[in-house]
Backbone as ProteinMPNN parsed JSONL, in Angstrom:
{"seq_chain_A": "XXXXXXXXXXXXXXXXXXXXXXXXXXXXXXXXXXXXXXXXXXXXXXXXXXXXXXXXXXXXXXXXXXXXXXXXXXXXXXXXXXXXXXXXXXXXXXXXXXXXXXXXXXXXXXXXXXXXXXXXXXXXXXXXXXXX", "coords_chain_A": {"N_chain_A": [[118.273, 88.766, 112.794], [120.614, 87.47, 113.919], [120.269, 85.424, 112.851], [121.088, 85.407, 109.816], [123.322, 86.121, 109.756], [124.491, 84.263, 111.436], [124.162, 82.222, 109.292], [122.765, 82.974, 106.81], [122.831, 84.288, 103.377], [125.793, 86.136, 101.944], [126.091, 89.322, 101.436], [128.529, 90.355, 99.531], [131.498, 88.481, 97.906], [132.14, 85.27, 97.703], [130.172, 83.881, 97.544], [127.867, 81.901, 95.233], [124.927, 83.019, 93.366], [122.197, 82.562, 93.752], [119.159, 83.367, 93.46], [118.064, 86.296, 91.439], [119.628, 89.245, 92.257], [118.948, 89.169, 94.852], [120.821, 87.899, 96.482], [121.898, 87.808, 99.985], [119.595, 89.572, 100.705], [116.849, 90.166, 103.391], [113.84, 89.719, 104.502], [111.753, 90.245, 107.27], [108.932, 89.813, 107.839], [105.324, 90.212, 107.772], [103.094, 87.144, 106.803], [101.019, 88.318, 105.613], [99.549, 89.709, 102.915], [98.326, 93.208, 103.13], [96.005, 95.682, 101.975], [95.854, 98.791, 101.843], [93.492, 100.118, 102.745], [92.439, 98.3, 104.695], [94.507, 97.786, 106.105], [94.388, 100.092, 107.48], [91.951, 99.552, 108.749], [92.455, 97.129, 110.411], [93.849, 98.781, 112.114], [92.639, 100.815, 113.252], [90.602, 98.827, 114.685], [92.235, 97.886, 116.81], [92.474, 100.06, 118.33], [90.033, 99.832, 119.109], [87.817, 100.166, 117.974], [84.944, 100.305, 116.621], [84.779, 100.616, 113.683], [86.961, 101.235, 110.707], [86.347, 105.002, 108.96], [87.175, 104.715, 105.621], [87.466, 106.856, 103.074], [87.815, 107.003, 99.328], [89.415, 108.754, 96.765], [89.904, 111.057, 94.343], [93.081, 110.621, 93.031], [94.004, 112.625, 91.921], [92.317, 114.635, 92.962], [93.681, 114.377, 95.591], [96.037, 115.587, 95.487], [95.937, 117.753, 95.124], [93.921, 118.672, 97.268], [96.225, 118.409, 99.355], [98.543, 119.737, 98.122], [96.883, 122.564, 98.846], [96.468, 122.687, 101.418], [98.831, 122.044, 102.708], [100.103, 124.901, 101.955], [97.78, 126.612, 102.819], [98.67, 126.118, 105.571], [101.752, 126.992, 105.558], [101.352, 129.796, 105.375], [99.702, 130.923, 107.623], [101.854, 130.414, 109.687], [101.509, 127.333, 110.539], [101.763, 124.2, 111.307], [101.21, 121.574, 108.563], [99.328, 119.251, 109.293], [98.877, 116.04, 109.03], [98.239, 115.62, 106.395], [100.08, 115.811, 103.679], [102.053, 116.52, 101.206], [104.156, 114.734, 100.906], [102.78, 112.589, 102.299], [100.489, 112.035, 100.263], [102.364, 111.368, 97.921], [103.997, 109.425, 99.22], [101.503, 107.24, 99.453], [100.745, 107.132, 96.775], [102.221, 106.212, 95.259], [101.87, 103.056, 95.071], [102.382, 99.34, 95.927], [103.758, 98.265, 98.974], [105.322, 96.11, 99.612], [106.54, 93.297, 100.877], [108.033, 89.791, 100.72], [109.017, 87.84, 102.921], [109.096, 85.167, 102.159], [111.634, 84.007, 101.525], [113.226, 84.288, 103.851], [112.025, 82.88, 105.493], [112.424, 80.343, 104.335], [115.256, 80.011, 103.771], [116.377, 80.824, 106.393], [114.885, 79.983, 108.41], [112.991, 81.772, 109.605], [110.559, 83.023, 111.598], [107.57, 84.782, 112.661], [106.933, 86.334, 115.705], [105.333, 87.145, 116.865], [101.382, 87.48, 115.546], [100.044, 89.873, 113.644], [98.008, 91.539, 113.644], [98.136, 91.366, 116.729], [100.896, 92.617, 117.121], [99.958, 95.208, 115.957], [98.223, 95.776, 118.24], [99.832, 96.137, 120.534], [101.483, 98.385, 118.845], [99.96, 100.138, 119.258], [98.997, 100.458, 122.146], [101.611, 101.401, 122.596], [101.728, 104.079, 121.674], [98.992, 105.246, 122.931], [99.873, 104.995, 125.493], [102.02, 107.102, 125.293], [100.564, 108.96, 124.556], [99.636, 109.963, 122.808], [97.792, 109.166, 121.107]], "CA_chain_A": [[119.567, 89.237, 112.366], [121.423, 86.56, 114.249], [120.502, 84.151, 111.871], [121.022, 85.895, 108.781], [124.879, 86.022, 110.145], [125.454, 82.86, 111.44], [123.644, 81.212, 108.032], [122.355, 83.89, 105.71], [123.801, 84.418, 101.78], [126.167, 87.684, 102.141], [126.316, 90.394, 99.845], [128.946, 90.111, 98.615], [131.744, 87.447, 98.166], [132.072, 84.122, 97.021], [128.797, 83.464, 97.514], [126.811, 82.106, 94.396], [123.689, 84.268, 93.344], [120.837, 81.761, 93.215], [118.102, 84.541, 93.122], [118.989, 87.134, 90.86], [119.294, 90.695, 92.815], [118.248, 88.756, 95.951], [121.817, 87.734, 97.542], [121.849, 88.453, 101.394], [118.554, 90.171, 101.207], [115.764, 89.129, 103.746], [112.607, 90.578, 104.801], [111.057, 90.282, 108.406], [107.638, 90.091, 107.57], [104.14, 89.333, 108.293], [103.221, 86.477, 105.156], [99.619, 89.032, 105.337], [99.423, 91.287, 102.735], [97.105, 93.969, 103.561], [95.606, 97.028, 101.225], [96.039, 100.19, 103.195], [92.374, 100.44, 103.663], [93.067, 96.954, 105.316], [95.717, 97.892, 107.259], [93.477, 101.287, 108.4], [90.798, 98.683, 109.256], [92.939, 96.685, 111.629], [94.399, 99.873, 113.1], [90.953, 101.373, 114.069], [90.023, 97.49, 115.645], [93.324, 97.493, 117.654], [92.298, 101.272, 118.639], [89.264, 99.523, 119.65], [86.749, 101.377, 117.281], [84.249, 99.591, 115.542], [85.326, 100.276, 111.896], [87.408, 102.592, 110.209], [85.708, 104.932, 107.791], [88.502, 104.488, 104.32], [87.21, 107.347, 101.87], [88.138, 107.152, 98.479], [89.244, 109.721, 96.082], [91.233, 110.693, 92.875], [94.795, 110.597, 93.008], [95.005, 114.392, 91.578], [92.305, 115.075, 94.37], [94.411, 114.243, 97.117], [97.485, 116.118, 95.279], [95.47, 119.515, 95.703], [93.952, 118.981, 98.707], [97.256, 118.051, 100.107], [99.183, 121.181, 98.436], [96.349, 123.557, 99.763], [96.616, 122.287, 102.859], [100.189, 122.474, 102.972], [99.914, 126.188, 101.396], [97.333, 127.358, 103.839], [99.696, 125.926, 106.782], [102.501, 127.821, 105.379], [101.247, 131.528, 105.258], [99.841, 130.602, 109.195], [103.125, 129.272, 110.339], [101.368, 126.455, 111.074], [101.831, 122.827, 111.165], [100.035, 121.101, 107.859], [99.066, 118.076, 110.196], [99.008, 114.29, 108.237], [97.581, 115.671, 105.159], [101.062, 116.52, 103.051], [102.379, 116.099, 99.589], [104.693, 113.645, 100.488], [102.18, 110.824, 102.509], [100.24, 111.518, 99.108], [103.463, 110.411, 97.235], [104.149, 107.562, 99.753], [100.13, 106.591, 99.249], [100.116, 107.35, 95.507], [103.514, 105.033, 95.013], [101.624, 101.517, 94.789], [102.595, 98.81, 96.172], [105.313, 98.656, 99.313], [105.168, 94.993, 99.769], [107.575, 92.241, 100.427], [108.027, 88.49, 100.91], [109.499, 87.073, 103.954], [109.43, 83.727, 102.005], [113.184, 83.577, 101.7], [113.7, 84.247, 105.308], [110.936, 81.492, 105.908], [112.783, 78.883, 103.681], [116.355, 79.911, 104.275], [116.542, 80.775, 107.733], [113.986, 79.409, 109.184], [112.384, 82.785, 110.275], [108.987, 82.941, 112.357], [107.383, 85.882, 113.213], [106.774, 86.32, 117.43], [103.056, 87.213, 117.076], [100.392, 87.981, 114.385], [100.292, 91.345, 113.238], [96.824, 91.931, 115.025], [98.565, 91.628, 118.039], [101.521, 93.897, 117.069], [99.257, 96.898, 116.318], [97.589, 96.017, 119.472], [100.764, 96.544, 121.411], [101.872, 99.91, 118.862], [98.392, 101.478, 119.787], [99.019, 100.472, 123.587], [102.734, 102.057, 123.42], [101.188, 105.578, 121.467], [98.553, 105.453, 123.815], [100.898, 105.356, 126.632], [102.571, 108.245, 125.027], [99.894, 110.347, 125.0], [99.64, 110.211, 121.306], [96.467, 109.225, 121.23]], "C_chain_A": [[120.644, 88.218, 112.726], [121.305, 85.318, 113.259], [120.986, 84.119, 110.312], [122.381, 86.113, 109.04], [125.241, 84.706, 110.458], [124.883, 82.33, 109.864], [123.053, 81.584, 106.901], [123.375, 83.809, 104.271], [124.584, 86.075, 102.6], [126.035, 88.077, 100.591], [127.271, 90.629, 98.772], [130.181, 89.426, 99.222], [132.068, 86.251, 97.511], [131.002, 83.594, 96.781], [128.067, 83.162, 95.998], [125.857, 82.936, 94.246], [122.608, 83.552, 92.704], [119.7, 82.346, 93.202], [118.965, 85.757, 92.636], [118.112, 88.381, 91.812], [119.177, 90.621, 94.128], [119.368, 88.372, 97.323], [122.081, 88.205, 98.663], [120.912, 89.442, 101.995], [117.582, 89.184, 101.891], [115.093, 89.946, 104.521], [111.872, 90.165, 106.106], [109.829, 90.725, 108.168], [106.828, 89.902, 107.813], [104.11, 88.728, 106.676], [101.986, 87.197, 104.728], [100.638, 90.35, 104.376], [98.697, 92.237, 102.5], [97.043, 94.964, 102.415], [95.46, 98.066, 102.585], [94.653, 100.254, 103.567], [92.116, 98.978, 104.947], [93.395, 97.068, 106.607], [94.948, 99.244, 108.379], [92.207, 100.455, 109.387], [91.421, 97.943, 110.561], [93.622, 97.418, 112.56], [93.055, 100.093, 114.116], [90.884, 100.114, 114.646], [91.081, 97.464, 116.623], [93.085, 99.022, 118.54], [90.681, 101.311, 119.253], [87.838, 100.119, 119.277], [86.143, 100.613, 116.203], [84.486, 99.134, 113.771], [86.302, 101.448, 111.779], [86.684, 103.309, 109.12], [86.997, 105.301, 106.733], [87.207, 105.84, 103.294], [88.365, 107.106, 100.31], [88.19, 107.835, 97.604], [90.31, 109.883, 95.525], [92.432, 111.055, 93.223], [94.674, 112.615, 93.057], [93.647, 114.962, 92.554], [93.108, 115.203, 95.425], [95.811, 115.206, 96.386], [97.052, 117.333, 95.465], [95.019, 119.477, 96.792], [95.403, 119.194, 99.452], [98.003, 119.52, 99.837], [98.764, 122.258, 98.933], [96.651, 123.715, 100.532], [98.262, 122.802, 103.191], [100.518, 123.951, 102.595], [99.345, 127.375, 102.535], [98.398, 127.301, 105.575], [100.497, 126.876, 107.131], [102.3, 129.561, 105.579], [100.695, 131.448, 106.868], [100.485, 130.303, 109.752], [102.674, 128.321, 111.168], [101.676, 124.856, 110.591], [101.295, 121.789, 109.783], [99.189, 119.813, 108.325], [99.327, 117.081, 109.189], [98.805, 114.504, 106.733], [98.839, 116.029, 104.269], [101.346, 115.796, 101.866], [102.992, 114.838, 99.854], [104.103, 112.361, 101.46], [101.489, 110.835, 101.156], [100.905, 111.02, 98.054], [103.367, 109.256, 97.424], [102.652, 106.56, 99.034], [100.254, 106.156, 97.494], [101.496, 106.928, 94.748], [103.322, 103.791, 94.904], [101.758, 101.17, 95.776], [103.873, 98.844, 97.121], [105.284, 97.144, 100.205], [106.187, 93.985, 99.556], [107.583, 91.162, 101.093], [108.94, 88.074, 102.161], [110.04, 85.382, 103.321], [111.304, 83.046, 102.304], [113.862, 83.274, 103.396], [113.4, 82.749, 106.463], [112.171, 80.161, 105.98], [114.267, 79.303, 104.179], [117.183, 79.86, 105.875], [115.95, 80.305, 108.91], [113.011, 80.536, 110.459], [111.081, 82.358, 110.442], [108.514, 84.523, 112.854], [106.883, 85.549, 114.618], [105.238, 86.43, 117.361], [102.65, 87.834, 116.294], [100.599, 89.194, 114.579], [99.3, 91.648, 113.958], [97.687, 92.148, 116.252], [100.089, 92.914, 118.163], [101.107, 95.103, 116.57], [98.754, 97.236, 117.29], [98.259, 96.79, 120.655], [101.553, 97.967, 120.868], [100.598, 100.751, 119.431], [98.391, 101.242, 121.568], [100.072, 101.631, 123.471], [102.479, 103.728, 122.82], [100.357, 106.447, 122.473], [99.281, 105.971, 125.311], [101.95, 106.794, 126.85], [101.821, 109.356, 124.958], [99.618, 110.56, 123.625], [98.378, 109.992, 120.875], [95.871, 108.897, 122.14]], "O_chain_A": [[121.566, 88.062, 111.925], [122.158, 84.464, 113.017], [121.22, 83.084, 109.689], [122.771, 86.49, 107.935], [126.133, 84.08, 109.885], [125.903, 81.937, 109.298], [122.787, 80.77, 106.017], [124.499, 83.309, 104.251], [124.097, 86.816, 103.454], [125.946, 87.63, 99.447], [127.077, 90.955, 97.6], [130.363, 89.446, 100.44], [132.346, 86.516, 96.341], [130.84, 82.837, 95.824], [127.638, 84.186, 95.466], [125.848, 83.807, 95.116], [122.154, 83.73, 91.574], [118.896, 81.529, 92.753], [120.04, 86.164, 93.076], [116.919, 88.56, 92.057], [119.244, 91.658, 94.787], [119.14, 88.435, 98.531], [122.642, 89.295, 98.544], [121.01, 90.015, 103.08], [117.342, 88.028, 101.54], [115.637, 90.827, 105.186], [111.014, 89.384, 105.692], [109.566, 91.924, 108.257], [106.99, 88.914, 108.529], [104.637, 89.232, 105.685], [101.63, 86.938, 103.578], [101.526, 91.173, 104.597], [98.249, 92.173, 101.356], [98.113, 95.111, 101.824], [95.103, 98.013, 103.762], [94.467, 100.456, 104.767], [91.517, 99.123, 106.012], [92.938, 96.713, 107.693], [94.969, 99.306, 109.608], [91.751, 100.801, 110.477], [90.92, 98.154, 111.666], [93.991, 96.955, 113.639], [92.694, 99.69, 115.222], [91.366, 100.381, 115.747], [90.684, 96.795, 117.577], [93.689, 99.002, 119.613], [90.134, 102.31, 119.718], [86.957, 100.456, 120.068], [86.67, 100.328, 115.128], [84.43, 98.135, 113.053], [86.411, 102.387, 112.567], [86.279, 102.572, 108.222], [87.779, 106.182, 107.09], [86.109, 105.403, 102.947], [89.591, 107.074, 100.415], [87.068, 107.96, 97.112], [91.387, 109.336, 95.763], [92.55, 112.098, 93.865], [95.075, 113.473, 93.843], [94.004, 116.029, 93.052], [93.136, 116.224, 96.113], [96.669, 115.419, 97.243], [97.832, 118.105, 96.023], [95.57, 120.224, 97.6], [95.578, 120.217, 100.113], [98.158, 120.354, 100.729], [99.549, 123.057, 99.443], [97.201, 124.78, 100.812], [98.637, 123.79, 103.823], [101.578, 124.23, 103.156], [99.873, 128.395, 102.978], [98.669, 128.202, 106.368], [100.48, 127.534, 108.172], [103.195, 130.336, 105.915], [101.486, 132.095, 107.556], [100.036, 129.697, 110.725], [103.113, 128.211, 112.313], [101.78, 124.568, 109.399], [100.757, 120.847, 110.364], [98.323, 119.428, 107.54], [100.18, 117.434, 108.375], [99.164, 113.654, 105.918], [98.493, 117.151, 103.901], [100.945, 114.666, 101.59], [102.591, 113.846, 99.245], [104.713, 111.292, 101.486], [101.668, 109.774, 100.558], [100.32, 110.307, 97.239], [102.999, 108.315, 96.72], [102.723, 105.537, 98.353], [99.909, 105.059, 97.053], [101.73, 107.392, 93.632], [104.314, 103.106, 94.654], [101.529, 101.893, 96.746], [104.937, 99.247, 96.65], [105.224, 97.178, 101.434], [106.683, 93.735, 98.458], [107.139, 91.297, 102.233], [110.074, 88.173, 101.691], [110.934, 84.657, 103.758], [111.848, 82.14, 102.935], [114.62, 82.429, 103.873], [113.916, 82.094, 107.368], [112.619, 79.442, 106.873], [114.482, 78.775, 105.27], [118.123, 79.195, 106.312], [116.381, 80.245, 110.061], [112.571, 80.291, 111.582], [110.497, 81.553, 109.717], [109.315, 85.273, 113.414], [106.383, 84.43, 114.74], [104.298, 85.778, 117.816], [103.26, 88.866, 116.017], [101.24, 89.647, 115.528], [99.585, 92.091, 115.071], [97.834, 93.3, 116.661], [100.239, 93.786, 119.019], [101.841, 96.081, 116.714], [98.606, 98.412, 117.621], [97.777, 97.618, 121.428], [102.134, 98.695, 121.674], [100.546, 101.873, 119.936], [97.664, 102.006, 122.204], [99.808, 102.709, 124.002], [103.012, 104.623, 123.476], [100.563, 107.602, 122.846], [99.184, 107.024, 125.941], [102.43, 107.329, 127.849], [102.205, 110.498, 125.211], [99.291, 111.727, 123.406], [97.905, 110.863, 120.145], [94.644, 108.997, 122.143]]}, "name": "protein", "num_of_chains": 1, "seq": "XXXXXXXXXXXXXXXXXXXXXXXXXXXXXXXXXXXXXXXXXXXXXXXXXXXXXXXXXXXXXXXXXXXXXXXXXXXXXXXXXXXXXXXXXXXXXXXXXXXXXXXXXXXXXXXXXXXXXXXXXXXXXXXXXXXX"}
């Protein structure tokens, strides 16, 4: 953020607009980009668990399981746990992927440590919480 102030494009301004749409945007990123079963895969290894198992199944599966689920919850006043309409939205939304390059080339951004190692350290600080 400090650099993206002292030397960043702003939003708006005098500023030219040499990427269209792109003026004073910049993305803190890893340059990895993972598929969620991917990203489940390096969770489970940072969670210290041999593999993850990734099932696969149809879109308008997961939209009934999910409203059941959320259905049966409801008449139990209970909780629907992880399973809900809207992570099958988030999931069943594509792509949520973005480039750091600009940050790279304009600012001269670096990320502090591989992504391996920052799930290593969210699954330490959950752990620590009791979360898992």
């Amino acid at each position: 953020m400090v650099l993206a102030a002292q030397r960043g494009q702003r939003l708006a301004g005098e500023d030219p607009l040499p990427e269209p749409l792109g003026r004073g945007l910049y993305y803190a990123a890893d340059e990895e980009q993972l598929t969620l079963g991917e990203l489940f895969g390096r969770v489970a290894e940072a969670i210290s668990k041999n593999q993850a198992t990734i099932i696969s199944v149809p879109i308008g599966f997961a939209w009934i399981a999910a409203g059941a689920r959320e259905g049966w919850a409801r008449l139990r006043g209970r909780s629907p746990g992880v399973i809900t309409i809207d992570k099958i939205r988030s999931f069943a939304a594509g792509s949520y992927t973005c480039s750091p390059e600009k940050a790279l080339r304009q600012l001269g951004f670096k990320r502090a440590h591989p992504l391996t190692e920052r799930l290593r350290q969210t699954v330490e600080w959950y752990q620590a919480q009791g979360w898992i």
